[in-house]
C-alpha positions, 0 to 999 in steps of 0.5 A, a space after each residue: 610346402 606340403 600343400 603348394 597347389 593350394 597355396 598357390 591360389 591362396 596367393 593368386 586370390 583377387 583383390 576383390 575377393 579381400 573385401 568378400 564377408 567371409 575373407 574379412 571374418 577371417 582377418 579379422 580372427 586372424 588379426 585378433 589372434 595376433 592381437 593376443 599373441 602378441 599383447 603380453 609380449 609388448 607388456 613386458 617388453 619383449 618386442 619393439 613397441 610399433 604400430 600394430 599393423 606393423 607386426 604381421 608384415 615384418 614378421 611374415 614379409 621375408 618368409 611371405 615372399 620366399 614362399 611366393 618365389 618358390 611357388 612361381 618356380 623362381 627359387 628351387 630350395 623350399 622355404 624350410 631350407 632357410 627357416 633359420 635365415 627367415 626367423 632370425 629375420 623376422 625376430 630381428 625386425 621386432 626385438 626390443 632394442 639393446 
């Protein structure tokens, strides 16, 4: 929210601008730190064990697409008017079952 000029062109990137060396370096960490992250809390149970290129997008997916809509002006109300919402969300697509 506080940078949305620059999340904006974050979001308008090219396609093939995702295959350019420096962007892959940056997955690539990124995914690592996930990777960690993540790591301990399946090894105790504390997520839903799923295939890893799952997490990112169950996770961030709901509160990745309020942001593109408020960004394009679509939504009025900034994402952390609904942070709560978009948590719950997102802990509610990984937690162990019951």
């Amino acid at each position: 929210e506080a940078n949305p000029e620059w999340a904006r062109f974050i979001y308008r990137a090219d396609d093939a601008l995702a295959t350019a060396s420096a962007v892959e370096a940056v997955n690539a960490e990124y995914a690592a730190l996930l990777e960690a992250h993540f790591a301990p809390l399946l090894q105790t149970g504390a997520l839903r064990a799923l295939p890893e290129v799952l997490y990112a997008p169950l996770v961030l997916g709901p509160a990745h697409d309020y942001a593109r809509r408020w960004l394009a002006g679509q939504v009025s109300e900034p994402p952390s008017v609904h942070a709560e919402v978009l948590q719950a969300a997102a802990w509610q697509a990984v937690r162990p079952a019951a």
